[in-house]
C-alpha positions as CSV (number, residue, x, y, z in Angstrom):
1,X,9.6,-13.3,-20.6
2,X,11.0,-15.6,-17.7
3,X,9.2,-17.8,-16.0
4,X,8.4,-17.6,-12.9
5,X,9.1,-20.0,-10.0
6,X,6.0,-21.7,-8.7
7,X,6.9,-20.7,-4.8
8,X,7.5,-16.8,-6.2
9,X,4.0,-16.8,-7.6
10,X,1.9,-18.6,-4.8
11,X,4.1,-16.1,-2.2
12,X,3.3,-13.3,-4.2
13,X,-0.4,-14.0,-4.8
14,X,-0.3,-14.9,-0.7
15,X,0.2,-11.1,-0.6
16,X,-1.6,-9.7,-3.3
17,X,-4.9,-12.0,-1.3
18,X,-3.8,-10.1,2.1
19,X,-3.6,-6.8,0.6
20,X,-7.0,-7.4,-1.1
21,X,-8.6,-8.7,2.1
22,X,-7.4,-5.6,4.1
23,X,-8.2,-3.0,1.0
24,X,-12.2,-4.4,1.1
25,X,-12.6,-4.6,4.7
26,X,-10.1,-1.7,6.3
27,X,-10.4,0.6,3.1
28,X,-6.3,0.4,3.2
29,X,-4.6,0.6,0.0
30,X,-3.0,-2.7,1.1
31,X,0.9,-1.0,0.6
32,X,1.0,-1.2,5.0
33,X,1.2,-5.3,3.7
34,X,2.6,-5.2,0.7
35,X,6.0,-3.3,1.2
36,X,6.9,-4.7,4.3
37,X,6.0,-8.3,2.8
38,X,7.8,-8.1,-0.4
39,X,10.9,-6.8,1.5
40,X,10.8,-10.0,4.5
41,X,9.7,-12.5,1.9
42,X,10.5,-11.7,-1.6
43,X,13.8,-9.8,-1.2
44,X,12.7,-6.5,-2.9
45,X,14.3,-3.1,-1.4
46,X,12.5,-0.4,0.2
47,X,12.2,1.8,-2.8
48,X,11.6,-1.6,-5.2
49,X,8.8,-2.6,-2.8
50,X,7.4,0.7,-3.1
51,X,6.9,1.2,-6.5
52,X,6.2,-2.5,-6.8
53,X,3.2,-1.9,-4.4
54,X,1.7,1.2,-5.4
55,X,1.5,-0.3,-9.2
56,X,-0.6,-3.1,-7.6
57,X,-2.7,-0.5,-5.6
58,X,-3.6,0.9,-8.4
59,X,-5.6,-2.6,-9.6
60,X,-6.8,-3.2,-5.5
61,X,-8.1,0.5,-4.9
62,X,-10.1,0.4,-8.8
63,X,-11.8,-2.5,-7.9
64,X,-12.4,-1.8,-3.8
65,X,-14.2,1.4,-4.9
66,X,-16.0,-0.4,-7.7
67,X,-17.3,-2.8,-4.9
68,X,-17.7,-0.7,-2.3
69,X,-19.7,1.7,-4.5
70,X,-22.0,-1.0,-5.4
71,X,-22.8,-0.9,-1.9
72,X,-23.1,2.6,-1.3
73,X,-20.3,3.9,0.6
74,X,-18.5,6.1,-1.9
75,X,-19.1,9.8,-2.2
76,X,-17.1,10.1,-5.8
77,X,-17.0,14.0,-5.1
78,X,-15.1,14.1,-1.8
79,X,-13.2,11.0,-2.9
80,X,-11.8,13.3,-6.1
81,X,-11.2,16.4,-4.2
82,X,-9.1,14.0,-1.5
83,X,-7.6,12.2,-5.0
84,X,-6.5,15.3,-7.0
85,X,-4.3,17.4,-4.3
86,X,-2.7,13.4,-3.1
87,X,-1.4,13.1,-6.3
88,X,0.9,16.6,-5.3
89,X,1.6,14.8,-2.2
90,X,2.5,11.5,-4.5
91,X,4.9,13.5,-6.3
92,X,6.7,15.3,-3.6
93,X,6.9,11.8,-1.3
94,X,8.2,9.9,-4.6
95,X,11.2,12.8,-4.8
96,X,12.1,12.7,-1.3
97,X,12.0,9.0,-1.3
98,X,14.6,9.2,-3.5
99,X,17.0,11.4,-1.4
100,X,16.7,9.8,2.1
101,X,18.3,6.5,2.7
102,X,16.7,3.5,2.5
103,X,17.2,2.7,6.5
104,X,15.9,5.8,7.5
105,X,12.9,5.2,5.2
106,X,12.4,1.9,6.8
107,X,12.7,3.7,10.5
108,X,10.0,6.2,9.3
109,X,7.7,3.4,8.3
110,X,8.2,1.6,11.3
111,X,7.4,4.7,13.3
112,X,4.4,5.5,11.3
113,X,3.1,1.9,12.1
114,X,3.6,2.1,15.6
115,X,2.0,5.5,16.1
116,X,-1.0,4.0,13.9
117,X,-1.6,1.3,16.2
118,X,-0.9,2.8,19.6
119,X,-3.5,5.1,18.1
120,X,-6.3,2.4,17.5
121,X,-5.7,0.6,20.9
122,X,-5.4,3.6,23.4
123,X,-8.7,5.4,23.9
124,X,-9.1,9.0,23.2
């Protein structure tokens, strides 16, 4: 295996550390971070970021619930029966990932931020 370049690894952990900090304190799976990071600073396409990000999620969200559990604020049941139908949703997301281009992907993400936090900073 290659090694890696010292300034790869410190960027990368710089945004594994972010997408951590959100994941324990927003309960974010950290990929609103991630992807866009790994695309501005690391050079990885939309669909490489992706998949790049949700294999890291997988380590963040284990050890979030792990922690957050040791402080009570997991309910395993509803957390499963939100868990188990996402993973349909995972699948059908991943497919039509595939088949839309990787600009319009990008718009979509973009939009969804924006709607996320006019959403937080206009009262309802």
């Amino acid at each position: 295996m290659a090694r890696m370049p010292p300034r790869r690894t410190l960027t990368l952990a710089a945004i594994g550390t972010g997408a951590g900090l959100l994941s324990g304190l927003f309960g974010v799976g950290g990929g609103i971070l991630i992807v866009p990071l790994l695309v501005l600073w690391c050079g990885f396409g939309e669909r490489l970021a992706s998949g790049t990000s949700l294999a890291a999620i997988v380590v963040i969200a284990a050890v979030a619930a792990a922690a957050h559990g040791v402080y009570g604020n997991v309910h395993l049941q509803e957390g499963i029966l939100i868990g188990v139908p996402a993973v349909a949703g995972v699948l059908v997301g991943t497919e039509l990932q595939q088949r839309i281009s990787t600009k319009a992907i990008s718009l979509i993400f973009a939009a969804l931020l924006v709607v996320v936090a006019v959403d937080l900073l206009v009262p309802g």
